[in-house]
C-alpha positions in Angstrom: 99.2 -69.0 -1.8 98.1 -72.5 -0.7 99.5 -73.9 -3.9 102.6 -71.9 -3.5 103.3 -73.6 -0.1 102.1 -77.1 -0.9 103.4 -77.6 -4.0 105.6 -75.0 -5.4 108.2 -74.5 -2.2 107.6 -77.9 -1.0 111.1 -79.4 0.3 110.0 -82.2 0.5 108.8 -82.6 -3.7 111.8 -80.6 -4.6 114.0 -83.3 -3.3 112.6 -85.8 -5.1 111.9 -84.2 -8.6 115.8 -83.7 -8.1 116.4 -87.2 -7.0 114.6 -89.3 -9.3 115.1 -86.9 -12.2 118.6 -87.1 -12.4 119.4 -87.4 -16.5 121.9 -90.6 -15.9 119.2 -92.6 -14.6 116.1 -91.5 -15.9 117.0 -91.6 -19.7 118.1 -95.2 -20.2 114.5 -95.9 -18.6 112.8 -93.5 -20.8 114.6 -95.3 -23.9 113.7 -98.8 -22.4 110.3 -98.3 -22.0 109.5 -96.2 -25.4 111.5 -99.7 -26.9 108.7 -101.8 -25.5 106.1 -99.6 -26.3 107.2 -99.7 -29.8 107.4 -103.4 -30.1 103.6 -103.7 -28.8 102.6 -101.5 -31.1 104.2 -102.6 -34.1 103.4 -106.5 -33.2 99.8 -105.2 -32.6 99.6 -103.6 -36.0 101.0 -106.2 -38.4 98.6 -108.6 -36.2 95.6 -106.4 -36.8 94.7 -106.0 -33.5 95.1 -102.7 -32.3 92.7 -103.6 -29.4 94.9 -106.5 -28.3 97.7 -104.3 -28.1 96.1 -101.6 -26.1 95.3 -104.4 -23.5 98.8 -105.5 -23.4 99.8 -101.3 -22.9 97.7 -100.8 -20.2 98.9 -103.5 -18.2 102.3 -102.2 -19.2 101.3 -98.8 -18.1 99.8 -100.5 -14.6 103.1 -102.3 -13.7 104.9 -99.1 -14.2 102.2 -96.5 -12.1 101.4 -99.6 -9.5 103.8 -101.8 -8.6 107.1 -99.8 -9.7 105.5 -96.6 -8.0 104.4 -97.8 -4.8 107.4 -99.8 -4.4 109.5 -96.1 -4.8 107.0 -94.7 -2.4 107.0 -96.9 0.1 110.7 -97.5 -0.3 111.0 -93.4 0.2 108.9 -93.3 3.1 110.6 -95.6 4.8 113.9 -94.9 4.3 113.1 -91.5 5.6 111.7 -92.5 9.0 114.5 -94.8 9.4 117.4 -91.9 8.7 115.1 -89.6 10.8 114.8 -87.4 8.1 110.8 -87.7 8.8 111.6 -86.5 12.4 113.4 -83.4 11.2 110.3 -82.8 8.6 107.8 -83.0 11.7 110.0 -80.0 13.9 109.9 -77.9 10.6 107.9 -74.7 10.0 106.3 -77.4 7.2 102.5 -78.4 7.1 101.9 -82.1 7.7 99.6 -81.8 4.6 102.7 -80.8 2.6 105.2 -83.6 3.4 102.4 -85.9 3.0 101.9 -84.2 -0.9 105.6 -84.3 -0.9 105.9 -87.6 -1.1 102.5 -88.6 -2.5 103.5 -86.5 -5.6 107.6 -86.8 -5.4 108.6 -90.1 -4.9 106.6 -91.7 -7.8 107.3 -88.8 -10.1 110.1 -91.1 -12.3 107.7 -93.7 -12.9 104.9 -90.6 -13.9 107.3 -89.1 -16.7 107.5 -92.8 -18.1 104.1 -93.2 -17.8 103.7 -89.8 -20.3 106.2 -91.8 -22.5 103.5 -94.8 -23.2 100.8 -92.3 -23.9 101.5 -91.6 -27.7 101.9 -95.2 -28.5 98.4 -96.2 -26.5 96.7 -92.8 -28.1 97.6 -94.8 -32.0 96.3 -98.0 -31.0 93.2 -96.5 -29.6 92.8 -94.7 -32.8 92.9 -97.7 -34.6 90.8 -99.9 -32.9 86.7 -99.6 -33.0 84.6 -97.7 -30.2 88.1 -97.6 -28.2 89.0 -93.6 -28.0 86.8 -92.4 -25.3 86.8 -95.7 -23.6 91.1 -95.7 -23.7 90.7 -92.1 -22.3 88.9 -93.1 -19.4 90.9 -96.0 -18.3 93.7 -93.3 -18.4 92.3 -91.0 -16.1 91.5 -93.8 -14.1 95.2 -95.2 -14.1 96.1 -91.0 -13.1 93.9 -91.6 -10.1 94.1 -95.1 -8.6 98.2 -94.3 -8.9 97.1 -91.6 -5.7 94.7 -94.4 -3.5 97.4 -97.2 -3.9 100.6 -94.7 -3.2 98.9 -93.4 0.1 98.6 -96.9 0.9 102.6 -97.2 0.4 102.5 -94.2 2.4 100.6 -95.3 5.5 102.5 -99.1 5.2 106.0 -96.8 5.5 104.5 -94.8 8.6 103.3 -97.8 10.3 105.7 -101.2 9.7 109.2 -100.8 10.9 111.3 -101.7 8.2 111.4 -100.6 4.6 111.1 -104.5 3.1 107.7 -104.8 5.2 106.3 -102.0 3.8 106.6 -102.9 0.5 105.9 -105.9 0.7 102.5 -105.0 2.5 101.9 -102.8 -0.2 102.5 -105.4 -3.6 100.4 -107.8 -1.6 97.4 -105.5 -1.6 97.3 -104.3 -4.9 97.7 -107.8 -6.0 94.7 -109.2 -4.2 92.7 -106.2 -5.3 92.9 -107.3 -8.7 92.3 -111.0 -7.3 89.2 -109.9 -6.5 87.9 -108.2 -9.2 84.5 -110.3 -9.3 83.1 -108.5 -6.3 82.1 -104.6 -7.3 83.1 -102.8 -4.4 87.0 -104.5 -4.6 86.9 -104.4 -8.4 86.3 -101.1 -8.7 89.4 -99.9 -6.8 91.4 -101.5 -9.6 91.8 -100.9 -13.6 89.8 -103.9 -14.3 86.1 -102.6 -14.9 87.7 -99.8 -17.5 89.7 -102.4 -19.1 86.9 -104.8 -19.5 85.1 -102.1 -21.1 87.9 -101.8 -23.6 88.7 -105.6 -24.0 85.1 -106.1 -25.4 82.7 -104.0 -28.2 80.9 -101.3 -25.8 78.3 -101.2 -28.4 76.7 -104.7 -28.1 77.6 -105.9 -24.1 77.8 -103.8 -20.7 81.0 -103.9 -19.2 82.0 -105.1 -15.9 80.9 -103.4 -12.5 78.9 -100.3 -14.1 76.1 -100.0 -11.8 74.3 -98.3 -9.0 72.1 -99.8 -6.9 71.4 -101.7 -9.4 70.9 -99.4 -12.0 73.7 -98.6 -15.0 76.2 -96.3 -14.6 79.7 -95.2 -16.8 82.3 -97.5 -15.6 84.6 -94.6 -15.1 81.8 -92.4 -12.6 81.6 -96.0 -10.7 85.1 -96.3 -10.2 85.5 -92.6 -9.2 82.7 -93.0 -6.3 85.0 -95.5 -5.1 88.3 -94.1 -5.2 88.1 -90.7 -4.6 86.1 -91.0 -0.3 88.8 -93.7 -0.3 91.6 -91.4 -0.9 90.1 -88.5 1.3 90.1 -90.7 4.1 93.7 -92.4 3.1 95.2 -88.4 2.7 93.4 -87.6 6.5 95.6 -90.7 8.0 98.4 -90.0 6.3 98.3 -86.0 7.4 97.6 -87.1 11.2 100.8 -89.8 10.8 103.1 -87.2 9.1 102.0 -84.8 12.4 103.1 -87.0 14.5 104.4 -91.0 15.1 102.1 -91.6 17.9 99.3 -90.5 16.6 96.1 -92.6 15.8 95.7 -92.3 11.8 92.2 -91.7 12.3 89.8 -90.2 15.1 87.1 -91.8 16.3 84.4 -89.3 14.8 86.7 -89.9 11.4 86.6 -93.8 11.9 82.7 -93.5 12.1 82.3 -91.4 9.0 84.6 -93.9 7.1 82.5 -96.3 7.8 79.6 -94.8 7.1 81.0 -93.6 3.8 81.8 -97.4 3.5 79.0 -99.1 4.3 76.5 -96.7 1.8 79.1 -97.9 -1.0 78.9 -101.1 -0.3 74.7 -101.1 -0.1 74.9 -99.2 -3.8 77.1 -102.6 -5.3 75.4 -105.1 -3.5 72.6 -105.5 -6.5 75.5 -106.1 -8.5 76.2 -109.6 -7.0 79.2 -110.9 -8.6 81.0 -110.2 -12.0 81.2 -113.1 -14.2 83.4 -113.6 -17.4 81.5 -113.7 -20.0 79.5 -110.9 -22.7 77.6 -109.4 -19.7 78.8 -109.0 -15.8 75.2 -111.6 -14.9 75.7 -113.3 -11.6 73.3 -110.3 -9.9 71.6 -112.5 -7.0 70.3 -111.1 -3.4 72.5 -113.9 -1.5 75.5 -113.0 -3.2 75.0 -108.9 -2.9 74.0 -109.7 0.9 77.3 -112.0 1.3 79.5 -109.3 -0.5 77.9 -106.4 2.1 78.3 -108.1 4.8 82.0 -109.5 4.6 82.9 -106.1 3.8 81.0 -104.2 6.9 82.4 -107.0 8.8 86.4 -106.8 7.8 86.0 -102.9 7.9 84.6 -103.1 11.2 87.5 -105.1 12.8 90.0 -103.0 11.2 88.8 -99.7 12.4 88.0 -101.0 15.6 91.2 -101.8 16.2 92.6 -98.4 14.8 90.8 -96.7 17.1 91.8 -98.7 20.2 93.8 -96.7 23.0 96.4 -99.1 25.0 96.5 -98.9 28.2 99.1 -96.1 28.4 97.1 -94.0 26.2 93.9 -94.3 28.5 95.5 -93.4 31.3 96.9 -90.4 30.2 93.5 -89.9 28.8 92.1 -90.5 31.9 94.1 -88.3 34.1 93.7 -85.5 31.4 90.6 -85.1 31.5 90.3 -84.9 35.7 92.4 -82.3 35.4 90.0 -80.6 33.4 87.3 -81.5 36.4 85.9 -84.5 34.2 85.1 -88.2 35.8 86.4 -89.7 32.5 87.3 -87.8 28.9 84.4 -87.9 26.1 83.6 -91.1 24.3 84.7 -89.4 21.0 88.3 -88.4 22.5 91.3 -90.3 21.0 92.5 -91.8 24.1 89.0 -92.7 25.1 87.6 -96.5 25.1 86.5 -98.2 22.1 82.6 -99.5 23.6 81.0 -96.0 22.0 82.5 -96.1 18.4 82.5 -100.0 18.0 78.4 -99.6 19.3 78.2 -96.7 16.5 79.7 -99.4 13.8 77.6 -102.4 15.2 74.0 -99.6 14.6 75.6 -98.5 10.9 75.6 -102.4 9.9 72.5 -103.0 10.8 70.8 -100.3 9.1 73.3 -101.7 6.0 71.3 -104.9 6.5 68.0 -103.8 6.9 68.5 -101.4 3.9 69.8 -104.3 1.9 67.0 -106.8 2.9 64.8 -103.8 1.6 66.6 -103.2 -1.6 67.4 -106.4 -2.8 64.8 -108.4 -5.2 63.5 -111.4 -3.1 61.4 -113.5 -1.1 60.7 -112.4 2.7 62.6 -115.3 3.7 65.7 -114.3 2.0 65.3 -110.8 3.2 65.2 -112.7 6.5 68.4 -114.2 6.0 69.8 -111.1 4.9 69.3 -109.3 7.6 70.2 -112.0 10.4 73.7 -112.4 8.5 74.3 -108.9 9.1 73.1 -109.3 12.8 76.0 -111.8 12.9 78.7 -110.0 11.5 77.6 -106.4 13.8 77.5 -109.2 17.1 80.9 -110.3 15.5 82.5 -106.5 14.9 81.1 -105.9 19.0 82.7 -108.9 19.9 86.2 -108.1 18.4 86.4 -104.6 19.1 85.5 -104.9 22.8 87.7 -107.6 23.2 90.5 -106.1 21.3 90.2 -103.1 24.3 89.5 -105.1 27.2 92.6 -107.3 26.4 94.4 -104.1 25.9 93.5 -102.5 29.3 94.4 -106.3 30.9 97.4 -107.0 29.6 99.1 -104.2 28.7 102.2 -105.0 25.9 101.4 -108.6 26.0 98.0 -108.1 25.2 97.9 -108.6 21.0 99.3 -112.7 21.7 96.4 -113.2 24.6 93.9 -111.3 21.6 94.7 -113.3 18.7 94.7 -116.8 21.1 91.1 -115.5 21.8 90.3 -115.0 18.2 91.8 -118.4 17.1 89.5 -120.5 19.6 86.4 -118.3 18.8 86.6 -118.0 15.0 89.2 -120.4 13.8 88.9 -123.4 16.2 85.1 -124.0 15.2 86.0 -124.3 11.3 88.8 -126.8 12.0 86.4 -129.0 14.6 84.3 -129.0 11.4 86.6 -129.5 9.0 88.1 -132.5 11.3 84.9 -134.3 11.7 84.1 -134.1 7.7 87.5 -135.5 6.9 88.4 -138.2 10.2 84.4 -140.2 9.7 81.4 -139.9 7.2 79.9 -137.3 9.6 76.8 -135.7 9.7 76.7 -132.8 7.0 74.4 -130.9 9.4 76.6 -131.3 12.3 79.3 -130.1 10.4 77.6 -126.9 8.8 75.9 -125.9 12.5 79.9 -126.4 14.0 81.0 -124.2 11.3 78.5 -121.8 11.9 79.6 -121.1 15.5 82.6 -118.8 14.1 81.2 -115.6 12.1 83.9 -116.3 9.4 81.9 -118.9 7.9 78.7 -118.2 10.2 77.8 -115.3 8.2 77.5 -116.8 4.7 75.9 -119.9 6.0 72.9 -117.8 7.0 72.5 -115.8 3.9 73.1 -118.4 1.9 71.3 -121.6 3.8 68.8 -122.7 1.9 68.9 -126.6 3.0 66.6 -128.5 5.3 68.3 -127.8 8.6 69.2 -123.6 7.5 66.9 -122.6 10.5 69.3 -124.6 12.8 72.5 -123.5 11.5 70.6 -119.7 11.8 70.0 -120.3 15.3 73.8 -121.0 15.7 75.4 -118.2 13.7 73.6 -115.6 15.7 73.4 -117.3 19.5 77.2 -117.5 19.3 78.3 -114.7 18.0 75.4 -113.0 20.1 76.4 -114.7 23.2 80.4 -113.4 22.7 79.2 -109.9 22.1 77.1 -109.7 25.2 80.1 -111.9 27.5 82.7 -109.2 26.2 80.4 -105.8 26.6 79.8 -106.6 30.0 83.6 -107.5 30.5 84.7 -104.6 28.5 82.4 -102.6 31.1 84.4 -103.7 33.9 87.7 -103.4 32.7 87.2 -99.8 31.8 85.5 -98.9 34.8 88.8 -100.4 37.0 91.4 -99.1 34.4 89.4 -95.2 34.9 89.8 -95.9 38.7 93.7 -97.4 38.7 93.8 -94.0 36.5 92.3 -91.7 38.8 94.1 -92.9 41.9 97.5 -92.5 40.4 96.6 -88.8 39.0 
């Protein structure tokens, strides 16, 4: 019965299959994509490398699943809110799950059946080549299920940005840095890159790329899948709160905190892996680098669902005023349209424990461990910082209050880097001038603690955490005040 209504009688996928189906267009594609196929193939053959070939397919097979798709997606998503077609969907008897499924599934569905059009062609050139078969298989299912994680991206970018060229955009630019970034695990494994390394070289004499867990080997395949699949829960949640309603926050607060929880335990398990390098084996493992790559990510994620979960000042009003009507002084900390200080606290504690886990984990003297753990005390003073400032400055100044938040986070963060960067270039300078300058803004503060290992580290230390310790207490005990006189301007008006 579930299927039946989410699938089967879905409107919304049975517009699409007869959209994009549609026999005029869809068969000169098939015809121009089995052509190319058959040309790789054939030039692969007479070469005498069948592997070669394969490569060459799969990346074939990528621009057609990645870019093509997510570009229909997004493109479909879009144009739908912009008709108000997405409106119309929301008022139906239809589940929010299903129109999310209906366009997950729909939109890209041309770009699936050519897909299914390369797959005999890659199937002979697997066959040919040596230790290949099982190794092409897997970088096909994993193609069949990074398609999903990258198209709910599209998805979201269409419910969020305004116009359908943003969205797309948004979209391409992601996937292309993801594969930019392959050399850090927990990024290169949401990409096709750690199957097709395993393919481009023999599987019987090297380890492939980004196949471990905490530090111990792993199939690349089950790697990949621990990555992509909590990923795409979470993406499928947003996207079903989005399709429920436009206002809506894509995730809740409690849903924020298990995300990033979820996160930050994948992001411990790859920091033994350091950083890929090309070469026979993915080497580069080093404590510094894991530590660096862990803390980055806690950092980025931290600030992004900070600010996802941030009410305006509308929003905690009504939030506000709700909640004394239910004989309450103010509504829960976990409520949507409740402040930020009790979910950006929880994300400050979860990096920690990251750090300290990673400190622990990670092969090393106790002085590295050290500086493990006081560059994650930077980057969870950094995440308090931004996500208390982000709500006080939107309880302040209301619409204006995103200009007034990113002029604060230019002089904090950016302003310190181009001080230092100015002094280095404009005189001879003093090299540890510069490094303890640059160290004032967590962007460059955090690495320089892990990684400091020159005469004056201990200083630039000192630094990295006083200022970004210093910002995170100023703005907690602003944030304080501003919420306690936005509850009060709240409360009088109700």
């Amino acid at each position: 019965m579930m299927i039946d209504v989410l699938v089967l009688k879905n409107p919304v996928l049975v517009k699409h299959l007869r959209s994009r189906l549609r026999p005029q267009h869809l068969i000169p594609l098939v015809l121009m994509v089995v052509a190319i196929c058959a040309c790789i193939t054939w030039a692969s053959m007479a070469a005498d490398d069948p592997r070669g070939g394969l490569m060459g397919l799969i990346t074939f097979q990528g621009l057609l699943l990645f870019l093509v798709g997510s570009s229909a997606v997004a493109a479909a998503v879009s144009n739908a809110r912009e008709s108000g077609m997405l409106d119309f969907h929301r008022i139906s008897p239809q589940r929010p799950l299903a129109l999310s499924l209906g366009f997950l599934l729909g939109a890209p569905v041309r770009e699936f059946i050519l897909f299914a059009c390369t797959l005999p062609f890659a199937l002979v050139l697997a066959a040919e080549a040596d230790h290949t078969l099982l190794l092409w298989l897997a970088a096909t299912v994993d193609l069949l299920l990074l398609s999903p994680l990258y198209y709910s991206i599209a998805i979201l970018a269409g419910l969020a940005l305004p116009k359908r060229t943003s969205s797309t955009t948004l979209t391409l630019m992601l996937i292309i840095f993801l594969h930019m970034g392959w050399m850090v695990q927990a990024v290169g494994c949401l990409t096709i890159i750690p199957l097709t390394a395993a393919l481009a070289t023999d599987a019987a004499s090297s380890v492939p790329l980004h196949t471990t867990i905490l530090g111990f080997p792993a199939p690349a395949l089950l790697v990949c899948l621990l990555h992509q699949l909590p990923i795409l829960v979470f993406l499928l949640v947003a996207i079903t709160r989005k399709m429920r309603h436009e206002l809506a926050y894509p995730l809740t607060k409690l849903d924020a905190i298990s995300f990033y929880f979820v996160m930050a335990l994948l992001l411990l398990s790859d920091a033994p892996a350091g950083l890929a390098m090309i070469g026979p084996s993915h080497g580069g493992e080093s404590p510094e680098l894991g530590g660096i790559a862990l803390s980055y990510g806690l950092a980025l994620l931290g600030c992004l669902f900070a600010a996802l979960v941030t009410p305006d000042a509308g929003a905690f009003a009504r939030g506000v005023r709700h909640a004394r009507k239910l004989g309450f002084s103010h509504p829960s900390n976990w409520e949507e349209r409740a402040a930020n200080p009790a979910t950006v606290a929880v994300f400050a504690a979860i990096f920690l424990v990251a750090g300290i886990a990673a400190s622990s984990l990670l092969p090393g003297p106790h002085a590295q461990s050290m500086r493990i753990m006081t560059g994650a005390f930077v980057g969870a003073c950094a995440v308090l910082f931004c996500g208390l400032a982000k709500q006080s400055f939107d309880l302040v100044f209301g619409k204006n209050s995103n200009s007034y938040f990113l002029l604060l986070l230019f002089g904090c963060w950016a302003l310190p880097l181009i001080i230092a960067l100015s002094l280095s270039v404009v005189s001879s300078g003093d090299d540890a001038l510069v490094t303890v300058i640059m160290a004032l803004s967590p962007i460059a503060g955090i690495g320089l603690a892990i990684a400091g290992d020159s005469a004056y580290s201990s200083v630039v230390s000192f630094a990295a955490v006083t200022a970004s310790a210093v910002l995170a207490i100023a703005f907690a005990a602003f944030a304080a005040r501003t919420v306690r006189r936005a509850t009060e301007a709240a409360s009088s008006v109700g």
